[in-house]
C-alpha positions in Angstrom: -48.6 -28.2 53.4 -44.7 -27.4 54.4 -43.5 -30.2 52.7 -45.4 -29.9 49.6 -44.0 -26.3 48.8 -40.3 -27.4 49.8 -41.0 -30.2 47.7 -42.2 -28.0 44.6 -39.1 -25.7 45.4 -36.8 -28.8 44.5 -38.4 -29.6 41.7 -38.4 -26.2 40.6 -34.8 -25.6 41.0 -34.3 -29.0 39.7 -36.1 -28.0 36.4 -33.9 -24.5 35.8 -30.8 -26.4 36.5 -31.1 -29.0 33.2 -33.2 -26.4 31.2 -31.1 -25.1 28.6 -30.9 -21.0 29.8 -30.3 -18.3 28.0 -26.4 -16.6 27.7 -25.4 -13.4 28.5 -24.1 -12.1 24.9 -20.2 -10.4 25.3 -20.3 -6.7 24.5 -17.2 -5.1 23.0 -15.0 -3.9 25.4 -15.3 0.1 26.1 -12.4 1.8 27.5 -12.6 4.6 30.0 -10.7 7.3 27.6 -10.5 5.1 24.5 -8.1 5.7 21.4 -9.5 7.3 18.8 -8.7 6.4 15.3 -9.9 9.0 12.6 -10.3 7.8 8.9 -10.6 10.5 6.6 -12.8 10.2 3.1 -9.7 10.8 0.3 -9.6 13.9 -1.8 -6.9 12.6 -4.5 -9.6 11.4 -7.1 -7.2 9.0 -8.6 -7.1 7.8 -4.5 -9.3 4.6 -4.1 -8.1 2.6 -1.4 -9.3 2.8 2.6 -7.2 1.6 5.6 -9.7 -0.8 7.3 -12.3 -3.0 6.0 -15.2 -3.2 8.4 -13.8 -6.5 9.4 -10.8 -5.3 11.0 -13.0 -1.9 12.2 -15.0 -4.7 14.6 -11.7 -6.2 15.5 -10.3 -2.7 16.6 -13.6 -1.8 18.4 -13.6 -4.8 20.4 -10.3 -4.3 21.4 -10.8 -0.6 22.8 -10.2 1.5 20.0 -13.2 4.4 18.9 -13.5 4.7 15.3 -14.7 7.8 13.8 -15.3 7.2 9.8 -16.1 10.5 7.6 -19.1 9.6 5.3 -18.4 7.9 2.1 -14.4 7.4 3.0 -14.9 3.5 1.8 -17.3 3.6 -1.2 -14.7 3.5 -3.9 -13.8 0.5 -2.7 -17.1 -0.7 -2.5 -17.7 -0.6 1.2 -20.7 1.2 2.2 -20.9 3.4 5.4 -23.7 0.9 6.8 -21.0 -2.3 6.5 -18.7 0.2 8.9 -21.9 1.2 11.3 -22.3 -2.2 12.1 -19.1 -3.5 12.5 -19.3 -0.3 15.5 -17.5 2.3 13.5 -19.4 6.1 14.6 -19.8 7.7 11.0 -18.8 11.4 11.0 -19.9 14.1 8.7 -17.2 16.2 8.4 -13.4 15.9 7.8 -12.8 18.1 10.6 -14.0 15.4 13.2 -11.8 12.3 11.4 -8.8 14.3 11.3 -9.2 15.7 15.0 -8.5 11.7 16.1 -5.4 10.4 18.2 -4.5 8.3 15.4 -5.5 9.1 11.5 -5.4 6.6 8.6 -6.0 7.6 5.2 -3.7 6.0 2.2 -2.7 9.8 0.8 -0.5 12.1 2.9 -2.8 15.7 4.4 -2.6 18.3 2.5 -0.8 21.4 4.2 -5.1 22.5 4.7 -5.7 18.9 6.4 -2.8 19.3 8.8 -4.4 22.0 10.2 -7.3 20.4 11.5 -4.8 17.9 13.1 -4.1 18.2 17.0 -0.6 18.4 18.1 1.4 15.8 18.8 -1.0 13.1 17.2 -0.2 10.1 15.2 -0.5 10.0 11.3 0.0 6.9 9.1 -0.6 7.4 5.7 1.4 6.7 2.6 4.6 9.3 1.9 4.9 10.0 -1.5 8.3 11.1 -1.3 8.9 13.1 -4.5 5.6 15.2 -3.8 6.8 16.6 -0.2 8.1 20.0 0.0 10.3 21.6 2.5 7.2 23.9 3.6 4.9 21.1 4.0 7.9 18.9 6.2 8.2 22.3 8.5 4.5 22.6 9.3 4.7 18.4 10.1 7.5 19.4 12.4 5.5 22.5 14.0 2.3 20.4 14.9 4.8 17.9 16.7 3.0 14.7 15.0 4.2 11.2 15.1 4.1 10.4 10.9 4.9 7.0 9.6 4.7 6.0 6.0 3.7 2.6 4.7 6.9 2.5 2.3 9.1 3.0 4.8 7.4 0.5 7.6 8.8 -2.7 8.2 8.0 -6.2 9.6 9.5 -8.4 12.4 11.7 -9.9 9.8 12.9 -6.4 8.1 10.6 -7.1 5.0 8.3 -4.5 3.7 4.8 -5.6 3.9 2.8 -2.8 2.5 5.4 -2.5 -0.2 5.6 -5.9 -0.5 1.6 -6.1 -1.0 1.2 -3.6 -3.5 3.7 -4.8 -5.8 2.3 -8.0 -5.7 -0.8 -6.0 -7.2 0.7 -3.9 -9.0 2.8 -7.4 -10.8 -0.3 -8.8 -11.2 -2.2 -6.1 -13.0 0.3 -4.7 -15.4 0.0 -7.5 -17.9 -3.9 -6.8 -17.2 -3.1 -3.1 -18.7 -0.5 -4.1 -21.0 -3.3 -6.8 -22.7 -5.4 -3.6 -22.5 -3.1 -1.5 -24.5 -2.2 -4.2 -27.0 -5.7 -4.4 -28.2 -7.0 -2.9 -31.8 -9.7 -1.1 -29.8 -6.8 1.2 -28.1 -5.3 1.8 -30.9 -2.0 -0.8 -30.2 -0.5 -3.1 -32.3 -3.7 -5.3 -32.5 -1.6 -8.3 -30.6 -2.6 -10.6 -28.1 -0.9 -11.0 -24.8 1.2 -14.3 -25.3 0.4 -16.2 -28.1 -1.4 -19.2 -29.8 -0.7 -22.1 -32.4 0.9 -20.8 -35.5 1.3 -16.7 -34.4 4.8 -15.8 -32.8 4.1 -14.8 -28.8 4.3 -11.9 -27.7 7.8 -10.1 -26.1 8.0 -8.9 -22.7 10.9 -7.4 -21.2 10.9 -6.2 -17.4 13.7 -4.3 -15.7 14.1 -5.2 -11.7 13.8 -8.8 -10.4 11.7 -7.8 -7.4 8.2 -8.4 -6.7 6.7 -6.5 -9.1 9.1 -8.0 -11.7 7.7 -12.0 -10.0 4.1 -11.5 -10.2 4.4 -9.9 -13.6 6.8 -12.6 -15.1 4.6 -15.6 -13.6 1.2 -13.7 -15.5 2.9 -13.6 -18.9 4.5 -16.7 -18.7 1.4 -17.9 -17.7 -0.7 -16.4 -20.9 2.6 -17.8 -23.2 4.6 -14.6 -23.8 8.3 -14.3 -24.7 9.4 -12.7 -21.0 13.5 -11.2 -20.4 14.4 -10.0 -17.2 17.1 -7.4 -16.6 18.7 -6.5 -13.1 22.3 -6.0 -11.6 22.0 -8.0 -9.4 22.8 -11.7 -10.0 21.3 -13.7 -6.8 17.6 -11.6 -7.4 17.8 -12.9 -11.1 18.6 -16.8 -9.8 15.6 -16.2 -6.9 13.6 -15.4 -9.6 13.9 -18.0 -11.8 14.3 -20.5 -8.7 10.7 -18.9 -7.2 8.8 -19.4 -10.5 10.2 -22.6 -11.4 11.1 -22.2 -15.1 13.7 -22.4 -17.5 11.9 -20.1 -20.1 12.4 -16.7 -18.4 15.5 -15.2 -19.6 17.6 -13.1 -17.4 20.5 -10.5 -18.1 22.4 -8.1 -16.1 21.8 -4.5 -17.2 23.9 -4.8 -20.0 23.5 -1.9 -22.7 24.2 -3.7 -25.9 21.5 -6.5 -24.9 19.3 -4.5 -23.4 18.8 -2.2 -26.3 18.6 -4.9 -28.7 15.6 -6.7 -26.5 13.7 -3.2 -25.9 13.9 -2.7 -30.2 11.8 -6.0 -30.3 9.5 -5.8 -26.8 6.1 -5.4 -27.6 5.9 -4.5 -23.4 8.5 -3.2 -21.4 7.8 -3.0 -17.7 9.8 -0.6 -15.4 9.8 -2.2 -11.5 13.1 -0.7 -10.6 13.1 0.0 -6.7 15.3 2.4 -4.8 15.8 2.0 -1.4 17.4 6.1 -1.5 15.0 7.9 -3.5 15.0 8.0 -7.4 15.8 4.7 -9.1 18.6 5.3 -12.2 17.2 6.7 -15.2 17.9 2.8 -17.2 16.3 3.7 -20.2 17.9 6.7 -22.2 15.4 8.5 -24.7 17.1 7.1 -27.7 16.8 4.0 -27.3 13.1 4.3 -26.6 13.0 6.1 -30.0 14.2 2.3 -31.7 11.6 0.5 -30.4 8.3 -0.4 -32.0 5.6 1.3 -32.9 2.3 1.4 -30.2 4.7 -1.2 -28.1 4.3 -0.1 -24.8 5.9 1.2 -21.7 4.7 0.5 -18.1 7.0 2.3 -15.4 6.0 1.1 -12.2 8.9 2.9 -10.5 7.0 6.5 -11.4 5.9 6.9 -7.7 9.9 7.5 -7.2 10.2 9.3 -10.2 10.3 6.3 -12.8 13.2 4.6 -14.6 12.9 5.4 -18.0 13.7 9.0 -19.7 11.0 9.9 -21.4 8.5 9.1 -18.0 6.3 11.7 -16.6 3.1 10.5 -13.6 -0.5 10.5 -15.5 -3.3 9.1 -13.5 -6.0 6.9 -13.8 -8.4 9.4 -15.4 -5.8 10.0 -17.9 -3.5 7.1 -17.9 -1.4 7.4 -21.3 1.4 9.3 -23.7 2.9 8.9 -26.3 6.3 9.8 -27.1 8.6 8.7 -30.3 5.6 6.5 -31.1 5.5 4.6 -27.6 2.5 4.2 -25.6 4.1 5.2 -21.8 1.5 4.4 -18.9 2.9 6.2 -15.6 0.2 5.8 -13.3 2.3 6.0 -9.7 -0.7 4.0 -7.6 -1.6 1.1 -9.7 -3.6 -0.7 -7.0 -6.1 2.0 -7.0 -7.5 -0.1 -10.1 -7.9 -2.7 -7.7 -9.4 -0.9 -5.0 -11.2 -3.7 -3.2 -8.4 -6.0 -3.4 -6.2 -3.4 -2.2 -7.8 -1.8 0.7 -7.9 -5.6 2.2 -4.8 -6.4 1.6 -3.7 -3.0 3.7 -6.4 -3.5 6.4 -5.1 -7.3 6.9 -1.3 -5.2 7.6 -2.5 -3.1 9.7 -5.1 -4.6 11.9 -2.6 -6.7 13.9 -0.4 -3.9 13.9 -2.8 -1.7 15.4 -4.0 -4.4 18.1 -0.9 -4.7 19.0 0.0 -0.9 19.4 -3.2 -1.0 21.8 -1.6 -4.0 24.0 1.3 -1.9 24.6 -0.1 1.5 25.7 0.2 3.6 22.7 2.7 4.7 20.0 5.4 5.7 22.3 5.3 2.4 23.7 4.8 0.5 20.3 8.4 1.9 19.3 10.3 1.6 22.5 9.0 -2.1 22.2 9.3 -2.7 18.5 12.1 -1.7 16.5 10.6 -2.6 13.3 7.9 -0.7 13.7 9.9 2.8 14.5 11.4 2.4 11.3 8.0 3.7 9.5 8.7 6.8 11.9 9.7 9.3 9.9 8.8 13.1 12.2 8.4 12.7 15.7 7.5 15.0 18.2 9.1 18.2 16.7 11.9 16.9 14.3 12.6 14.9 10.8 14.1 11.4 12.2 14.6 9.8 8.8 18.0 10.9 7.5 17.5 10.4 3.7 14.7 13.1 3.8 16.0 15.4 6.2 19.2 15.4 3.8 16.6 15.7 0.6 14.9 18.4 2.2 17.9 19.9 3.7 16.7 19.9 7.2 18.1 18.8 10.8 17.8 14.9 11.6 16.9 14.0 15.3 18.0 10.4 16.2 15.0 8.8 17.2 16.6 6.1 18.8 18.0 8.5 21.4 15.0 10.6 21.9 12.9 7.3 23.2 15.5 6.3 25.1 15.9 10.0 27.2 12.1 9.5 27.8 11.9 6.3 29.7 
């Protein structure tokens, strides 16, 4: 009887060792005291975007972070609160609880009431907005001791600008959309398609800046058959240009007055994509020369968020996107991506994911800037002090080197 059971035995073990068994399943990885990462639902209404797409929120959650999402922050993008539930995101109810986080993402800047509900000394990466701050609102940043970065002013390992870099590449992309828009009949344009067709003259584009805006609208008209001139001052961006989209029928000038005035008097689109790496880009378009150009032609000034590079600009917004003035349509809208919302919040969420997985590796924000110097440049308050120089100057406020600050503290 012995041997029959220690000969069951064997064949039982025998049996669980080739059958196929079930596998543990990995759960994400829960820290002791994790980070917490607040994202705020926007109050700008012309504000579409969101940070993180439930993708990246999974990502983050695996790797630590606790997410704390206020109700309804991603549906004008067209992610729902459930998508961010499941990818392990805790949904919050009030603003209170996203802005009371270690770290908070939102595209617009607090207002001076949101920075109240903000601990000290906590992290805030949001968008800057330069010409909106106020002295006031850089003081009370300073009191609360917060760590602020700003997309514009963030860079990569290689000293590019990646959000910049990504929103001009929408923004490029969708102008001609809105130019085609403004063209039409049914808004009251010059009844004109965007390019042109056998028989029928195209349609005349001119663009001022030879940047990324400038390469993604250029490639769009050229592509739909319009007449497209490019004006910068600076030679080796115009032969990039023309060497990146690989034709000889853009036509590219210097900022010369006499030509430039002739092509704006026959543009049926003039796009301003200027950039400024001070503050306000150069007014290149006086008033009076807008006054010779065509009826219901139109103006685009991308450069608006930085306070626009024609005369006559003012910001509208999305809700209210046009003027007119001396007969010219102007369309000043300073966050063009927000048309895009979808496209936009991914293209920020794929930016910042690695960026915050890698600010987890090293310990925290403190860490993240001693170890990476192109990340410290999006620093622009830290701790108690203004540490970017152009807006402590602006703003007439002491600079702290930042440099020499993480260095005292290692």
């Amino acid at each position: 009887m012995g041997k029959e059971k220690e000969g069951f035995k064997r064949a039982t073990e025998e049996f669980y060792q080739y059958h196929p068994q079930e596998m543990m399943l990995k759960t994400p990885q829960r820290h002791k005291n994790p980070i917490t990462i607040g994202m705020p639902k926007e109050t700008c209404r012309d504000e579409k975007r969101i940070m993180l797409r439930p993708e990246a929120v999974n990502i983050l959650v695996n790797n630590g972070y606790e997410i704390l999402l206020e109700s309804g922050a991603g549906v004008d993008a067209n992610l729902p609160d459930q998508e961010y539930s499941d990818a392990g995101a805790k949904i919050v109810y009030t603003a209170k609880e996203a802005w009371g986080t270690d770290i908070i993402l939102r595209v617009s800047p607090p207002s001076i009431e949101e920075l109240s509900h903000i601990k000290k000394s906590k992290t805030v990466i949001t968008a800057l907005n330069i010409n909106n701050l106020t002295k006031e609102y850089l003081q009370e940043i300073v009191s609360k001791k917060l760590v602020c970065l700003a997309f514009e002013l963030l860079e990569d390992k290689v000293g590019g600008l990646p959000v910049v870099r990504a929103m001009s590449e929408i923004a490029g992309s969708t102008v001609m959309l809105i130019a085609a828009e403004y063209l039409s009949s049914f808004n009251n344009g010059r009844g004109i398609i965007l390019g042109g067709i056998t028989g029928v003259p195209p349609s005349k584009i001119v663009i001022l800046g030879a940047g990324t805006v400038a390469e993604y609208a250029a490639r769009t008209a050229i592509g739909m058959g319009a007449d497209v001139k490019v004006f910068d001052n600076h030679i080796y961006r115009l032969r990039r240009l023309k060497d990146v989209l690989g034709t000889h029928q853009l036509y590219t000038s210097v900022f010369d007055n006499g030509q430039l005035r002739e092509a704006l008097s026959t543009a049926d689109v003039v796009i301003g994509a200027v950039h400024s790496n001070t503050g306000r880009p150069l007014s290149i378009v006086t008033e009076e020369m807008i006054a010779e150009m065509k009826a219901n032609s139109i103006i685009i000034d991308v450069s608006i968020d930085q306070g626009g590079c024609f005369e006559t600009s003012y910001p509208t917004t999305l809700h209210n996107p046009v003027y007119k003035k001396h007969g010219v349509i102007h369309y000043c809208v300073p966050n063009i991506a927000s048309r895009v919302s979808r496209t936009a919040s991914t293209a920020v969420s794929n930016i910042f994911t690695p960026i915050l997985t890698k600010l987890i590796e090293e310990g925290g924000t403190d860490q993240m800037m001693r170890m990476h110097p192109w990340f410290t440049k999006g620093v622009y308050a830290y701790k108690g002090g203004i540490t970017n120089k152009f807006i402590a100057e602006k703003y007439d406020l002491p600079c702290r080197n930042l440099e020499l600050i993480l260095a005292a503290s290692i």
